[in-house]
C-alpha positions as CSV (number, residue, x, y, z in Angstrom):
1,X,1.5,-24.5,19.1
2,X,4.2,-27.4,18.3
3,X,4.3,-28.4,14.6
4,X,3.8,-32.1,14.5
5,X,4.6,-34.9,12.1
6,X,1.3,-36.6,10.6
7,X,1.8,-39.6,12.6
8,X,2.1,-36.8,16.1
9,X,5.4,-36.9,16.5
10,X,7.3,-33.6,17.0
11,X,10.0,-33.3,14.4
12,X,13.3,-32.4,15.6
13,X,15.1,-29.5,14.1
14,X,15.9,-30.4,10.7
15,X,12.5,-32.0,10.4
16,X,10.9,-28.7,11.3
17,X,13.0,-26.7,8.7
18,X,11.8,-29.2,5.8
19,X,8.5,-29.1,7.1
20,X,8.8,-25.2,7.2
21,X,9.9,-25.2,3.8
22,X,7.2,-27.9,2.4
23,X,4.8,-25.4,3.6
24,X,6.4,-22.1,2.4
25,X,6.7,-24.1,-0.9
26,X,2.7,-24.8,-0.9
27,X,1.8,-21.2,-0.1
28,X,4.0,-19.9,-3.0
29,X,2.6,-22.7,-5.7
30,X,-1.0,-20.8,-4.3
31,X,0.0,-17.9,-6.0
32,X,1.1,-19.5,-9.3
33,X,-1.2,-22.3,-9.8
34,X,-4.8,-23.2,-9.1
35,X,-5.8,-24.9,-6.0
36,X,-7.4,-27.9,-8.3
37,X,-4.3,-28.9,-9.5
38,X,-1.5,-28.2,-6.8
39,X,-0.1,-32.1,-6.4
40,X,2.2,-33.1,-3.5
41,X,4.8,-34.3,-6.2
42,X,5.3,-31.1,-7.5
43,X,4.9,-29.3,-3.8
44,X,7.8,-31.9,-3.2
45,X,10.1,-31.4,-6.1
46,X,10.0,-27.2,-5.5
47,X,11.0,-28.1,-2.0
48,X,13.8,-30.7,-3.1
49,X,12.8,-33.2,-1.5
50,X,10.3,-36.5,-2.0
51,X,6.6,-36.7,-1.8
52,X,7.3,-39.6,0.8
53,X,8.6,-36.5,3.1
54,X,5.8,-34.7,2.3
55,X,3.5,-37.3,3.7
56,X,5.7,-37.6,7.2
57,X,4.4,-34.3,7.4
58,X,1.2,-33.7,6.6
59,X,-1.5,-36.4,4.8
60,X,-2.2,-34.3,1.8
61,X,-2.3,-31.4,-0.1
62,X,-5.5,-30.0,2.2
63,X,-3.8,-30.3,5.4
64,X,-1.3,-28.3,4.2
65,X,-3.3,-25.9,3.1
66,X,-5.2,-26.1,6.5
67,X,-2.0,-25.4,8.3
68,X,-1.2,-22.4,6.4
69,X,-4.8,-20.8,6.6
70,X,-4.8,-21.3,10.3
71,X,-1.2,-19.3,10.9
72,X,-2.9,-16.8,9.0
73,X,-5.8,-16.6,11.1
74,X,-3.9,-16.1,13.8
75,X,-1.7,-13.7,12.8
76,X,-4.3,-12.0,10.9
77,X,-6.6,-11.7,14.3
78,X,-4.3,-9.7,15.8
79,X,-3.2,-7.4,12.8
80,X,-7.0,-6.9,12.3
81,X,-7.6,-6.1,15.7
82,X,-4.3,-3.6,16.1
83,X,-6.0,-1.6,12.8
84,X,-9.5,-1.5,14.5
85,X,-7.8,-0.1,18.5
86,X,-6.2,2.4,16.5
87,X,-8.7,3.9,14.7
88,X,-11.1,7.3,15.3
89,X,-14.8,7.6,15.1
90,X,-15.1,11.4,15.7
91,X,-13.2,14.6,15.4
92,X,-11.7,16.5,12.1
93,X,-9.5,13.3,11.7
94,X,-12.3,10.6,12.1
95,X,-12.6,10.0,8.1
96,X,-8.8,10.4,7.5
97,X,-8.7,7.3,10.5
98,X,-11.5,5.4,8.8
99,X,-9.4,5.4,5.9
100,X,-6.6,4.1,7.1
101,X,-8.5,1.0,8.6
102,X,-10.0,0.6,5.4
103,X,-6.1,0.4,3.5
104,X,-4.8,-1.9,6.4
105,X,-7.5,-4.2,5.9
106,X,-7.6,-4.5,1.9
107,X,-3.8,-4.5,2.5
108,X,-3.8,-7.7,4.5
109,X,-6.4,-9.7,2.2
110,X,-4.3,-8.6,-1.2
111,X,-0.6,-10.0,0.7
112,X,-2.4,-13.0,1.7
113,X,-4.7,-13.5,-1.8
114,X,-3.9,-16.5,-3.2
115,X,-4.2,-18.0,0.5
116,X,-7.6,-16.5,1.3
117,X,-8.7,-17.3,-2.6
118,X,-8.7,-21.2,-1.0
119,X,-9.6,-20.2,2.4
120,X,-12.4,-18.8,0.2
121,X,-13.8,-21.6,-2.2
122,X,-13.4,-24.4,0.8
123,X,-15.6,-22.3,3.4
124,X,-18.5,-22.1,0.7
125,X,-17.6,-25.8,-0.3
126,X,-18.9,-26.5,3.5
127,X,-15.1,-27.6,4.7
128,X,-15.4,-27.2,8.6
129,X,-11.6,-26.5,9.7
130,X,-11.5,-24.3,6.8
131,X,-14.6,-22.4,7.9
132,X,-14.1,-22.4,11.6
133,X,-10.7,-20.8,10.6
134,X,-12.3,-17.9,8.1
135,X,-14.6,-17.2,11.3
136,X,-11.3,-16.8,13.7
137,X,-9.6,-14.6,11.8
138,X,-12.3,-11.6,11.1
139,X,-14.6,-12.3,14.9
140,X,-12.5,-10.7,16.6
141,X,-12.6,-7.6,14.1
142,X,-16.5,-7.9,13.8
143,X,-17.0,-8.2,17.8
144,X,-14.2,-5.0,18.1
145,X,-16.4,-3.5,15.0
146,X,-20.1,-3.6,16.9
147,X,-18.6,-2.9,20.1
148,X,-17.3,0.8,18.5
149,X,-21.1,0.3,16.9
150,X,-22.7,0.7,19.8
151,X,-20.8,2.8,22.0
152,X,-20.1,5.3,18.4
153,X,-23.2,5.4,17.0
154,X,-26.2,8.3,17.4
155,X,-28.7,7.5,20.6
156,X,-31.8,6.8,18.3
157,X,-29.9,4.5,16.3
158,X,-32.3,1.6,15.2
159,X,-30.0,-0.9,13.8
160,X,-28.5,-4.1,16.3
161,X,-25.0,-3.2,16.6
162,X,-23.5,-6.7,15.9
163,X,-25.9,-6.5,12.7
164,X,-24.5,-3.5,11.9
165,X,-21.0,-5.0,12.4
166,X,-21.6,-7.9,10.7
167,X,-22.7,-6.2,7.6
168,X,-20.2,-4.3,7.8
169,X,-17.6,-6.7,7.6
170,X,-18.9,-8.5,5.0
171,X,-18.6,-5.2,3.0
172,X,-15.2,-5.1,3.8
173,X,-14.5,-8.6,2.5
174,X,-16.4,-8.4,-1.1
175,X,-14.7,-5.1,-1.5
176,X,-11.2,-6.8,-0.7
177,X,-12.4,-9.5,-2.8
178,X,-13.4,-7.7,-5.9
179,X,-10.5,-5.5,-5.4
180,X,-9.0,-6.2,-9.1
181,X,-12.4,-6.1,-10.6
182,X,-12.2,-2.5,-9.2
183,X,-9.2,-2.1,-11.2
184,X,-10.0,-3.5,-14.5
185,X,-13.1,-1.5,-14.2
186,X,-10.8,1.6,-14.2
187,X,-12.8,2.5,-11.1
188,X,-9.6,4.7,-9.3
189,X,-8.4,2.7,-5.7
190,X,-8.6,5.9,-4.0
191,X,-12.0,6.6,-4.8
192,X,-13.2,3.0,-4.2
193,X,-11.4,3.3,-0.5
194,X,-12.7,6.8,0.1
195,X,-16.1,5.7,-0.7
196,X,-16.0,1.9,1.9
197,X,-14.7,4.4,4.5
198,X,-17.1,6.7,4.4
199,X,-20.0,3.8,4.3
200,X,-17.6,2.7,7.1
201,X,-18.1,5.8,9.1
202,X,-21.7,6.1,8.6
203,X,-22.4,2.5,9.8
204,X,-20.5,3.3,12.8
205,X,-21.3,6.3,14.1
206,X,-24.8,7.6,12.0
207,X,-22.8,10.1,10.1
208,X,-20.2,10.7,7.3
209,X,-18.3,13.3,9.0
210,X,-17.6,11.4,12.3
């Protein structure tokens, strides 16, 4: 999609790099300052340039933000969905697999923290861009998810697959959320993964050992 100017022009090349920069500038202020008080001056003056170039860009310190989250999204959908096509249900490997999709995915919400911490708070705050872009970036994992629900899982199997997958998923994201709790806890990372995977499996297929 073509980066725009807040007024809808299209920027030519050095007013894409600043704009670039504004926003690389934004995402690393995320991870050093709370959301509350990011201001575009100081977004500005990290980027060397003036909050009056800021606002050519983007209106405020949201859409910014906005702008970030949905590259994310995008990129995240498809990262998400590679860790999902390559992973095993069954055979002598099927737990090892699991495992691997559980990594991947607490991987890509710890590099992208700070982000998702805002992504996070504005979704519950009822923001709808925000929240339309948390539900692109993980319903293409939990549609994959309940599709491998229902062809995976044991014939008598009561449960609705995309209930299944949804809950699921939503275990996935407290885990990757609480992920430093974990830690401080003194709760070891490889036993905390072990264990989502195997909950993993079992809501997949009906069994822990795949």
């Amino acid at each position: 999609m073509t980066a725009r100017a807040s007024d809808g022009r299209v920027p030519g090349r050095r007013g894409q790099a600043t704009r670039q920069r504004l926003l690389e500038c934004t995402l690393a202020m995320l991870d050093t300052a709370s959301y509350r008080d990011l201001k575009v001056v100081d977004i500005a003056r990290e980027a060397g340039t003036s909050p009056a170039t800021f606002y050519q860009y983007f209106t405020d310190v949201d859409a910014a933000i906005a702008e970030l989250a949905g590259d994310m999204a995008a990129d995240g959908a498809t990262r998400l969905g590679g860790l999902l096509e390559g992973t095993r249900w069954s055979g002598e490997d099927a737990e090892a697999s699991v495992r691997m999709l559980v990594t991947g995915f607490l991987d890509f919400w710890d590099a992208n923290r700070p982000l998702m911490r805002v992504i996070d708070l504005k979704a519950a705050e009822g923001e709808g861009r925000i929240r339309s872009t948390r539900k692109d970036l993980l319903a293409g994992f939990s549609n994959g998810l309940a599709e491998c629900v229902q062809r995976k899982s044991l014939p008598d199997a009561p449960a609705n697959p995309w209930a299944m997958a949804s809950v699921a998923v939503t275990m996935l994201v407290n885990v990757a959320i609480q992920r430093e709790i974990f830690a401080a806890s003194e709760i070891p990372d490889e036993d905390m993964i072990d264990a989502v995977a195997r909950l993993l499996l079992a809501a997949v297929t009906g069994t822990t050992t795949g």
